[in-house]
C-alpha positions in Angstrom: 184.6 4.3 -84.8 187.9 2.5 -84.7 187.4 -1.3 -83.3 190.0 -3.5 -82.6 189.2 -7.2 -82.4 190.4 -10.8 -80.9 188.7 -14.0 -81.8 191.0 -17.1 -80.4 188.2 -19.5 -79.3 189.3 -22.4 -81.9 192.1 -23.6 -83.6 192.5 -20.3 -85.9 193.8 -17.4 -84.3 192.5 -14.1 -85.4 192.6 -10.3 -84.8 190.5 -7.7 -86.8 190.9 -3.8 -86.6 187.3 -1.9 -88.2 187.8 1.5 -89.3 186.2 3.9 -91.3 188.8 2.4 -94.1 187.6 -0.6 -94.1 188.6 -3.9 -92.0 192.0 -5.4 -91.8 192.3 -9.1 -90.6 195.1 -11.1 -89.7 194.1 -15.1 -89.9 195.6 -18.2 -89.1 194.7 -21.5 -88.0 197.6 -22.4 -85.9 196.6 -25.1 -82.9 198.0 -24.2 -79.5 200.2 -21.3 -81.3 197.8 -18.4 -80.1 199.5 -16.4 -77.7 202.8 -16.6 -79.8 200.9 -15.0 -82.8 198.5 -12.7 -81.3 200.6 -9.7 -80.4 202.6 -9.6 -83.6 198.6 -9.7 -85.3 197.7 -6.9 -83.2 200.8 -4.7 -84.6 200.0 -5.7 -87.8 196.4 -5.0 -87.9 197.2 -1.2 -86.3 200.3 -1.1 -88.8 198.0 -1.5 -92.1 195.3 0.6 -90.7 197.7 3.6 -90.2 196.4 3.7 -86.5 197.7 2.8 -82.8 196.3 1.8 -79.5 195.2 5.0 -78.8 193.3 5.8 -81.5 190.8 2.3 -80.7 187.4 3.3 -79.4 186.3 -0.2 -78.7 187.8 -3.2 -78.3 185.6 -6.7 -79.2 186.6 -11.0 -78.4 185.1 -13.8 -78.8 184.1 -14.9 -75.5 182.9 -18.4 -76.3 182.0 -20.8 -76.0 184.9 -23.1 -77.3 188.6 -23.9 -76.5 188.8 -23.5 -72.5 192.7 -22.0 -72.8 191.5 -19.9 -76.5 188.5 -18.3 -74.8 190.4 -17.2 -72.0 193.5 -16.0 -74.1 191.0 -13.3 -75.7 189.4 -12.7 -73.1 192.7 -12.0 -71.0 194.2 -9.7 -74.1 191.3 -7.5 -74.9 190.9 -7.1 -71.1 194.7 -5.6 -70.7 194.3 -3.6 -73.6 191.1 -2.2 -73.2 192.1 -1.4 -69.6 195.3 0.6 -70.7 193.5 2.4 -73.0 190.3 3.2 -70.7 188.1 1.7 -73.5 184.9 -0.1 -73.0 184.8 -3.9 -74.3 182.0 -5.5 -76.3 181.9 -9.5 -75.8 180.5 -11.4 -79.1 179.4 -15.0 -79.2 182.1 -17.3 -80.9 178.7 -19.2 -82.7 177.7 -16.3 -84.1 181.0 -14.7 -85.3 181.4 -18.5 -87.3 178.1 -18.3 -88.6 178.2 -14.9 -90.0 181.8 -16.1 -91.6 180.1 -19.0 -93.0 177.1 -17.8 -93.6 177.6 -16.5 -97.9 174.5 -15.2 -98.0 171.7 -18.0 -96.0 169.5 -16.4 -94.2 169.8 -19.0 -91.3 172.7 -21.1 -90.1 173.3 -23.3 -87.5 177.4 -22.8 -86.2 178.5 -26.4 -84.5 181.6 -26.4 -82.2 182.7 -30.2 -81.0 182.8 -29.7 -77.5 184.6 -32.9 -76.9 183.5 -35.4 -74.4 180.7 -36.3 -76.9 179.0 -33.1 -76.6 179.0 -30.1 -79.0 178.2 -26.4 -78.6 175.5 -25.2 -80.8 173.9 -22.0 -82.0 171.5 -21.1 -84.5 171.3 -17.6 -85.8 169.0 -15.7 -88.8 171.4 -12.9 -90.8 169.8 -10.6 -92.6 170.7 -9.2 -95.8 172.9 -6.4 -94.0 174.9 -9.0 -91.8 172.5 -8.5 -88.9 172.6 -11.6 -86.6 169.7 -12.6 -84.4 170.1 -15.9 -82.1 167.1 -18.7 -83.0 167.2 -19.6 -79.1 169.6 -20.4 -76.6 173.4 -21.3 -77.0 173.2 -24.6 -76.1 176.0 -27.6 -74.7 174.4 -31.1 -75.0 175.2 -34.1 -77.0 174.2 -34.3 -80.6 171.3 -36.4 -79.9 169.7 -34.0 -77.3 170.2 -30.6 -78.7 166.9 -28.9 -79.3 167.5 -27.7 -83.1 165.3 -25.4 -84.8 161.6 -26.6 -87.0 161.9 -23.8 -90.0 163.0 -25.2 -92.5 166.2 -24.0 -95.3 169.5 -24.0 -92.9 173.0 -23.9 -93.5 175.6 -25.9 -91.4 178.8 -24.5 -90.2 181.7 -25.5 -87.7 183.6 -28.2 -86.8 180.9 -29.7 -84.8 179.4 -30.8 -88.6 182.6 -32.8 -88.9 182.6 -34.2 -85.5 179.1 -35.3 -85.1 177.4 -34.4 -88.3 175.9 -37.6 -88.7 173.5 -36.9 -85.8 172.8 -33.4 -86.6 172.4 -34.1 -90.1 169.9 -37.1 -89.7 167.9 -34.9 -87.2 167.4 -32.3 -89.2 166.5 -33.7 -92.3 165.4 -31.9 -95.4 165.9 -29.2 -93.4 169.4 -28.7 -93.8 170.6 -27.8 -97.4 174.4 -27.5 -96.7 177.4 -27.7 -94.6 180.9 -26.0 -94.2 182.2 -28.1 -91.1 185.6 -26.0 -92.5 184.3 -22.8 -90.8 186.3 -21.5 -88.0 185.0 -17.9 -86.5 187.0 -14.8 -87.2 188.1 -11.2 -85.6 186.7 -9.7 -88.8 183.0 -11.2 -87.6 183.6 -10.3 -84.2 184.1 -6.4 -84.8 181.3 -6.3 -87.6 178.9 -7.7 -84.4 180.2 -5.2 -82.2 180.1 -2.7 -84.3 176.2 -3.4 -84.9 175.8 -3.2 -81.1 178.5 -0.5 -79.5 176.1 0.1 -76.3 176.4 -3.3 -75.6 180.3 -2.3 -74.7 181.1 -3.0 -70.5 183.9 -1.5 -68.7 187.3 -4.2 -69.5 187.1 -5.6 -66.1 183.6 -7.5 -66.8 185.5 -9.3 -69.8 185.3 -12.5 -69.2 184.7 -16.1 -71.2 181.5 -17.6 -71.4 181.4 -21.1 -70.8 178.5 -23.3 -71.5 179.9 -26.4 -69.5 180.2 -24.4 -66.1 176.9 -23.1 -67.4 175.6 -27.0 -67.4 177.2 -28.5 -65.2 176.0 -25.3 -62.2 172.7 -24.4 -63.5 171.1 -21.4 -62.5 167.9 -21.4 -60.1 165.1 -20.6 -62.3 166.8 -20.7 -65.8 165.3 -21.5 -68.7 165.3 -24.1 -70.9 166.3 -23.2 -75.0 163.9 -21.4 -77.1 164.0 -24.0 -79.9 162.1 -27.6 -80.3 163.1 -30.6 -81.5 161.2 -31.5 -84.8 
């Protein structure tokens, strides 16, 4: 299976194509320079790969949660191209594509976006030895003090949410945190390795939209539920 991926939701802009070759990425943190660089990364993906549009069976983004204008921009490209194509379009979590790129082998991570406006967006995940992600609870949007952070114990930090408001998170979690990477920005590369772990999960390119935990907040649902995890 041939899957082309966009992942634009922070500063780096990123687009991945998986194929039974291998995976070719084209990276670059480049603020507010995403939709100037993500069509020439598409050619260039298809170009090393020896493929083109046609020959994608699924298309993956990032849908969030992060930049407002970045999560929209992937969401807005995949949709276009999986719609010209008549290809079905799997949406990944931003938080998990970061902390499967920052994991380097921990078994648990916890990926930290700064959400501005003294919140941050948080996600904890377990990755198996084979790259499989599973979320530790809900995706959550709150301010560092408030988030409801996981009670096992050996967890990595990753995102720019560490650099942000580390000092919270980090004196919350205590001795159970062993590291942090605030450096980690997720990547198209993650983004098709999730998909391709889950291709039933694909929707028709119409339904691809961003996820955003602040509308989330800020309109709660009737009846939804509060995160999995507990504060220690």
């Amino acid at each position: 299976m041939n899957i082309l991926a966009i992942e634009t939701s922070s500063e780096a802009c990123s687009c991945a194509l998986l194929s039974a070759a291998g995976i070719v990425e084209s990276y670059e943190v480049a603020p507010r320079r995403h939709t100037q660089l993500l069509l020439a990364m598409i050619d260039q993906v298809l170009h090393e790969s020896a493929l083109q549009l046609r020959d994608v069976d699924l298309f993956a983004y990032g849908q969030g949660p992060g930049s407002f204008t970045g999560v929209r921009i992937a969401a807005c490209a995949v949709q276009a191209l999986a719609l010209a194509q008549q290809r079905p379009v799997v949406p990944i979590s931003s938080l998990a594509a970061a902390a499967l790129r920052g994991a380097s082998g921990a078994p648990r991570v916890i990926a930290a976006f700064d959400a501005r406006l003294g919140e941050v967006y948080v996600g904890a995940f377990s990755i198996a030895a084979d790259g499989t992600v599973v979320a530790v609870g809900e995706e959550q949007l709150a301010a560092p003090g408030a988030v409801a952070l996981p009670c096992a114990e050996a967890w990595v930090g990753v995102g720019a949410g560490w650099a942000a408001h580390g000092g919270v998170l980090r004196s919350r979690m205590g001795a159970r945190l062993h590291a942090v990477d605030a450096q980690v920005l997720p990547g198209a590369a993650q983004v098709a390795a999730l998909a391709a772990a889950c291709p039933q999960a694909g929707v028709a390119a119409a339904s691809a939209v961003p996820r955003y935990l602040r509308r989330d907040v800020a309109t709660p649902r009737a009846g939804a539920q509060a995160p999995a995890m507990t504060s220690c």
